[in-house]
MARVOTI-26837 format. One line per field, with one value per residue (C-alpha): x, y, z; residue number from 1. Coordinates in steps of 0.05 Angstrom, whole numbers. Last residue first. Layout:
! MARVOTI-26837
X = c(X ...);
Y = c(Y ...);
Z = c(Z ...);
pos = c(NUM ...);
END
This chain:
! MARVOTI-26837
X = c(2257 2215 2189 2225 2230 2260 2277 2243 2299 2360 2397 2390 2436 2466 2414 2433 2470 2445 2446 2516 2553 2613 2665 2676 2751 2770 2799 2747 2695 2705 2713 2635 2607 2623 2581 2534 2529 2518 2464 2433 2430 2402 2351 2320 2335 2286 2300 2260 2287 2294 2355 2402 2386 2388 2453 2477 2451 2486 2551 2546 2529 2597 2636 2615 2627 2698 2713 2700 2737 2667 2671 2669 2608 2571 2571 2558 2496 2477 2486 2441 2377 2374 2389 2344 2280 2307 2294 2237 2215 2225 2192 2127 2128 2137 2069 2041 2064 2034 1971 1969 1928 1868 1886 1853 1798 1827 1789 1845 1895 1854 1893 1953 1953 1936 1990 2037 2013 2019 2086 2106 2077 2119 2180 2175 2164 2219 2272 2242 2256 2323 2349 2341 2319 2315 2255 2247 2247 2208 2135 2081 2016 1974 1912 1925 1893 1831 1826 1831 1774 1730 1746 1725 1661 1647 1669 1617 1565 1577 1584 1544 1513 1449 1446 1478 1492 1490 1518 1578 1581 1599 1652 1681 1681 1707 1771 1784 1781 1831 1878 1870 1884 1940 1964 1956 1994 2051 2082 2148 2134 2119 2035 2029 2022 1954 1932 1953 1910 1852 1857 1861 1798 1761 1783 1757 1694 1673 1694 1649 1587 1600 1592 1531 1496 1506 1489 1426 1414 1430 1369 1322 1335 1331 1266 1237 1257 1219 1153 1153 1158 1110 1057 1074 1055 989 971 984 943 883 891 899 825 793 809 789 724 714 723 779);
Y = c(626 630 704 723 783 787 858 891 895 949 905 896 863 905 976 1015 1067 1140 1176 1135 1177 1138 1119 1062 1039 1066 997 988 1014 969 909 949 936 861 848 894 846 782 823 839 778 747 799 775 699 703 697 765 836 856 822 799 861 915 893 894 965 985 962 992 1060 1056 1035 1101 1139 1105 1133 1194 1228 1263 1225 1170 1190 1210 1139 1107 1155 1123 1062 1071 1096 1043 982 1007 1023 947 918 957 935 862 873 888 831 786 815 796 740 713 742 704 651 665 741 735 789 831 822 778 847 881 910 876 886 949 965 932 989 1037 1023 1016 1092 1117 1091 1124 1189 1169 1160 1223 1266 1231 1250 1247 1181 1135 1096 1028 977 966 988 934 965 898 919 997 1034 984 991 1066 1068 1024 1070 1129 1104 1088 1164 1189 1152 1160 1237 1261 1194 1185 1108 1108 1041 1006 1069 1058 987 997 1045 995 949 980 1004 920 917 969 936 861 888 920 867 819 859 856 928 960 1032 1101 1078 1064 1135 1128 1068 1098 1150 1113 1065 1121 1156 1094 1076 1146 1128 1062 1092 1148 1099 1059 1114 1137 1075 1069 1132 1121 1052 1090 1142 1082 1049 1108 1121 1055 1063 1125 1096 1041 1087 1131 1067 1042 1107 1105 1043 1065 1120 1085 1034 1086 1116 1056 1041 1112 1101 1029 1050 1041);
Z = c(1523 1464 1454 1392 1354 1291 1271 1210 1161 1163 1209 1277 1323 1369 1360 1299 1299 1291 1362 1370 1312 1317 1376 1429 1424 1488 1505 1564 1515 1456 1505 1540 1464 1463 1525 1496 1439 1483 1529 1462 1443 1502 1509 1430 1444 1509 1578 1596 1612 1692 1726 1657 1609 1667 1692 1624 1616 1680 1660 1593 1630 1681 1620 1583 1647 1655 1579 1588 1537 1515 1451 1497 1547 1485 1456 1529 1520 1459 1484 1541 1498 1453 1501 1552 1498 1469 1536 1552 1486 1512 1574 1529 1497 1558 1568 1499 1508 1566 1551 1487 1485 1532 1521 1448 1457 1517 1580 1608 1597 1639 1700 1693 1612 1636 1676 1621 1572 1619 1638 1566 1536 1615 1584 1517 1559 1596 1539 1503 1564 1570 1497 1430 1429 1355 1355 1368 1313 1257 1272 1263 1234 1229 1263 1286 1228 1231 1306 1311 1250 1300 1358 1309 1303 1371 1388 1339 1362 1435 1428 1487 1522 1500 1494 1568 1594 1523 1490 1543 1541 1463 1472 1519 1475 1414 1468 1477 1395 1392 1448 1414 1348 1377 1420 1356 1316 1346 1384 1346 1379 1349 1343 1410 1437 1394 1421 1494 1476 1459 1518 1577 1542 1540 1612 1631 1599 1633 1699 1690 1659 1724 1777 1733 1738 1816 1827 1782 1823 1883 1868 1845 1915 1949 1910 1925 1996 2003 1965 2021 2074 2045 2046 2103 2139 2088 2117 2198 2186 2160 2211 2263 2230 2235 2300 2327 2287 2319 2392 2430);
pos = c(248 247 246 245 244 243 242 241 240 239 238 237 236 235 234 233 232 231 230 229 228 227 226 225 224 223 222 221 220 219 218 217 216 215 214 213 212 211 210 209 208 207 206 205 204 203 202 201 200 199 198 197 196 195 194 193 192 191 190 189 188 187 186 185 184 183 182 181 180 179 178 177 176 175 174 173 172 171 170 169 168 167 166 165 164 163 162 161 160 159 158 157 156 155 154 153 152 151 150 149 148 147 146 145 144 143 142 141 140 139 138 137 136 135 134 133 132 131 130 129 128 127 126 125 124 123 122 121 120 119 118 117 116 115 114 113 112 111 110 109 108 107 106 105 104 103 102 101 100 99 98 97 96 95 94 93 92 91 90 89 88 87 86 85 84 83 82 81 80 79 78 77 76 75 74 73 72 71 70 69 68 67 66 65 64 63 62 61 60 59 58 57 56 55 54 53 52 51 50 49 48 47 46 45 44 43 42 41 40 39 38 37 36 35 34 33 32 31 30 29 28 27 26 25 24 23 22 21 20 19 18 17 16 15 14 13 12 11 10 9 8 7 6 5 4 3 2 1);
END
């Protein structure tokens, strides 16, 4: 081979490398964007997932802490989304409003559970708590104060599906009565206790009401069980905020 031909393979061979390198930097560049944009989706749908379950929140007795942990959680994210994409449509606007979410949220404890029309509501309310425990799951040791209160805040959220139950059963044990169905209304008390002493927590809160309903299903059995049910209060709260508690 002489020394043009050489010269000329080697000059081939170079600029070969060459284009192969460049192509890897741009697949490398191109999955980095992928990559970048996979994450900035995610980053917003979780946003959007927090904000409205923030604002669903607001119609149920939730501590302060979760909520001030929840708002400053959606912050965050707001804020890793103008970090990952600093000209992301809106992100100024939305971070601002996150911040305003969080200040009406912090402190804004809700009495008691809301009164429920019917089974619509019931779910509905329902689906708010399975979210919020899904998350929780999901994320809850990202929240700002989950170290110490994870734990609670989770058997937090089985309590208000205690009190959701409680609420919601009663009140149909109430129209199974005036309805002179009185083995119906039995038949819903029963379930509610069942509920109370396999799925809600060993706290003083469940084991009150489990006590109560107890003494709602005598009223029942003797046919005593009467009153405007959508209105009454649940068993054991009074027209104060209720006192939750998580100690077993």
């Amino acid at each position: 081979m002489n020394p043009d031909t050489s010269h000329a393979l080697l000059v081939v061979l170079v600029l070969i490398a060459a284009l192969l390198g460049a192509a890897a930097m741009v697949r490398r560049y191109q999955e980095h964007k992928a990559g970048q944009r996979a994450r900035l989706r995610a980053l917003v749908l979780h946003a959007d997932h927090m904000e409205q379950l923030l604002r669903d929140l607001a119609v149920l007795p939730v501590s302060s802490s979760l909520r001030e942990g929840l708002g400053e959680h959606l912050v965050a994210q707001y804020a890793a989304i103008a970090a990952t994409s600093a000209d992301f449509p809106g992100i100024r606007e939305r971070l601002e409003q996150a911040r305003r979410l969080k200040g009406q949220n912090a402190g804004a404890d809700v009495a008691s559970v809301p009164q429920i029309p019917d089974r619509k509501e019931y779910l509905r309310l329902y689906a708010i708590l399975d979210r919020l425990s899904a998350l929780l799951r999901r994320h809850g040791g990202a929240l700002p104060g989950a170290k110490a209160l994870l734990a609670e805040w989770r058997v937090e959220v089985r309590e208000r599906r205690a009190e959701l139950d409680t609420r919601y059963l009663i009140q149909e044990a109430h129209r199974a009565q005036a309805a002179a169905n009185g083995r119906k209304a039995v038949q819903l008390l029963d379930t509610l206790l069942y509920h109370l002493q396999e799925k809600g927590p060993p706290t003083s809160l469940v084991r009150g009401l489990y006590t109560e309903v107890m003494s709602l299903r005598t009223r029942a059995v003797a046919g005593e069980l009467s009153g405007p049910a959508a209105q009454e209060a649940l068993p054991g709260e009074t027209a104060q905020s209720l006192k939750r508690s998580s100690a077993a």
